[in-house]
N, C-alpha and C positions, 0 to 999 in steps of 0.2 A: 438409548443409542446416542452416542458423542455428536460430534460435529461431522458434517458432510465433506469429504476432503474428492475433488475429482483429481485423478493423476492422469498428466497426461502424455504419454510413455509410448515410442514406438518399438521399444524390444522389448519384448513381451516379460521374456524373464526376469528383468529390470521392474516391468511397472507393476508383475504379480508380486515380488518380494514386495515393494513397496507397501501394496495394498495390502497383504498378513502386516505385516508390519504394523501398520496403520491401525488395522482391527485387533491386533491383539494388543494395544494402545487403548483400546474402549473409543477410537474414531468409526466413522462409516464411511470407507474409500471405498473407491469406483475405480474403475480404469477409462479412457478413452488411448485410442492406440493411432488416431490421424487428427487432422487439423478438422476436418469436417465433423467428428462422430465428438470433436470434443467441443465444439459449436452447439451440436443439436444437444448433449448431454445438458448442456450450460442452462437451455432452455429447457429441458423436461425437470432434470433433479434439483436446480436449483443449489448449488454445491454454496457453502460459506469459503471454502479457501479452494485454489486454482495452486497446484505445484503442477510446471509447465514449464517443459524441455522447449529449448529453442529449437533443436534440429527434427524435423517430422515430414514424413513422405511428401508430403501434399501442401499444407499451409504453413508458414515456420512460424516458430512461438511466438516471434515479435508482432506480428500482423493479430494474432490471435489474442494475444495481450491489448492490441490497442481497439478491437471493436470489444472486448467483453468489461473495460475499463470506460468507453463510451456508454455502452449499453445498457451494463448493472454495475455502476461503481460501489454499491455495497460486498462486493465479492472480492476479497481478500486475493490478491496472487502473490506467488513466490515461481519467477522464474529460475530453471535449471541448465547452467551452462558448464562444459565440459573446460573451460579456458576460465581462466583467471583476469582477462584482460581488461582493463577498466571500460572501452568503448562498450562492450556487452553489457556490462553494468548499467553504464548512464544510460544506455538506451532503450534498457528496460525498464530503467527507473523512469525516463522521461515519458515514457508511452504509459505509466499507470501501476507499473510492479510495483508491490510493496517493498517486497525483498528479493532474494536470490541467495543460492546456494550453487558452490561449487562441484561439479563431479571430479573424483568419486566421494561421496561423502559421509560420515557417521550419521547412522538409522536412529541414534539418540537425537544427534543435532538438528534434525531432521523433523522430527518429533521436538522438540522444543523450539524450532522457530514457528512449527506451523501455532503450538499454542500460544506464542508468544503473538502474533496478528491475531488471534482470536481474541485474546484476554485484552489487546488495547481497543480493538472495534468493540467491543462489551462494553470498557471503561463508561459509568455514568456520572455524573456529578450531581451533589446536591439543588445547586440552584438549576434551574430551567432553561436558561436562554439569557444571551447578551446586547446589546444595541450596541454597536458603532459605529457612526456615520450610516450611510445605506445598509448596512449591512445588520440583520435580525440571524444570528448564531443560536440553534436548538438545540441544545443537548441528550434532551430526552430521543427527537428522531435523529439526531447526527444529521439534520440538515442546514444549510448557509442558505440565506433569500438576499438578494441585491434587491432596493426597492420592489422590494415583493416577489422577484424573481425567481424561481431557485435555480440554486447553483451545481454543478454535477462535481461533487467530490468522491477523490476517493478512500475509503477508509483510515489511510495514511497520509491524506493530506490534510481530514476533517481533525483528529490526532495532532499532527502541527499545528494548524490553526486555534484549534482548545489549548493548547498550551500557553500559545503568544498574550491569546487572549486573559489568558487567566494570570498574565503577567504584565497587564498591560503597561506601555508608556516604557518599561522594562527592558534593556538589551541584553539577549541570552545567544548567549559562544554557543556554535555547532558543538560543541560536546554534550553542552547542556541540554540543548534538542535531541540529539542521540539520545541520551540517559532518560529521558525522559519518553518519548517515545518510542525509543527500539527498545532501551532496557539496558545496562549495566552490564548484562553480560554481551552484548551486542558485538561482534567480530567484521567490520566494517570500517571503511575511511568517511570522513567530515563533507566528502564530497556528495555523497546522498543528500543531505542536508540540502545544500545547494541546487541541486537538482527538484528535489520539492518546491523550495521556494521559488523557485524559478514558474512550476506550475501554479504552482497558487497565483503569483501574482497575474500569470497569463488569463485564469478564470475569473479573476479578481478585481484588479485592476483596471482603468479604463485608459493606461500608456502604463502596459507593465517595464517601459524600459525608462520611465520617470513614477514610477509608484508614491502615491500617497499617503500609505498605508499601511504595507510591508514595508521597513526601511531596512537598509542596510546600515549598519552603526560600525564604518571600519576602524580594526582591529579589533573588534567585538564580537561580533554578529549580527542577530536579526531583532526588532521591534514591532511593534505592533500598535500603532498609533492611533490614541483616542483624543481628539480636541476637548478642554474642558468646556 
């Protein structure tokens, strides 16, 4: 059996297509059909990826995105909004989403974004772990420690960070982070980018709005600064 995919879907016919869909994919989708039963799901099945409508009787997706991104930031989401509008975007991007998908949408595209956060939360690397400054980077568990600390990331932000890192000193253009971590085929604006980074340095950072660590390198992009 595939990957755990919860859908979380308040018209029914909508989130049973999904769900064949999904399973005749070789995934193992679930439905949840309110904000509450997709909460208690979260905690019984343990789902790898969250596809989660914003609009829902009871809890609405934003809210729901920002305790399950709190709570188990190993759980991949892709929220689903019916608008195109960028505020939706960012403000799912900034509560925790990985990604997002427009309605109405193609059931391939759909199926390939979901593999697409799968296949980069899997991504391992050879060596094990990095030091910078405070900061001990695990590869093996995708965990971040701040002087011993740990840090609560989310699969897409642990992802950014592996990257910087594995370039360090390095300034890489939002496109370069796109391609890298969303993927090449990725159908999105450079503004996600920014949006992550914004969260990292919030976790990160100890005056995310003077960072010593995350640098911005304008008309470049982003760095990742290691003193010799």
């Amino acid at each position: 059996m595939g990957a755990k995919v919860l859908i979380v879907e308040d018209e029914n016919d909508i989130g049973s297509f999904i769900v064949r869909t999904l399973n005749r994919k070789g995934f193992n989708a679930i439905q949840a059909e309110t904000g509450k039963e997709a909460l208690r799901m979260v905690e019984l099945e343990k789902p790898e990826v969250i596809l989660l409508d914003i609009m829902l009787p009871d809890i609405d997706g934003f809210e729901i995105c920002k305790r399950v991104s709190k709570e188990h930031p190993e759980i991949s989401i892709i929220m689903v909004t019916a608008r195109g509008e960028d505020i939706d975007k960012i403000k799912g991007l900034e509560l925790g989403a990985d990604d997002y998908i427009i309605k109405p949408f193609n059931p391939m595209e759909l199926v390939a974004r979901i593999k697409a956060v799968i296949r980069r939360t899997n991504k391992s690397d050879n060596s094990n772990e990095v030091i910078i400054g405070p900061f001990r980077i695990d590869y093996n568990s995708q965990k971040v420690y701040k002087n011993g600390e740990s840090l609560e990331l989310t699969p897409r932000e642990f992802c950014i960070l592996k990257v910087l890192a594995n370039n360090l000193n390095k300034a890489l253009s939002r496109n370069e982070i796109l391609n890298w971590v969303w993927g090449e085929d990725y159908v999105g604006d450079t503004k996600t980018v920014d949006v992550h980074i914004r969260r990292l340095r919030e976790k990160m950072e100890d005056d995310p709005s003077c960072p010593q660590y995350i640098e911005t390198v304008w008309g470049r992009g982003y760095l990742l600064r290691k003193e010799d």
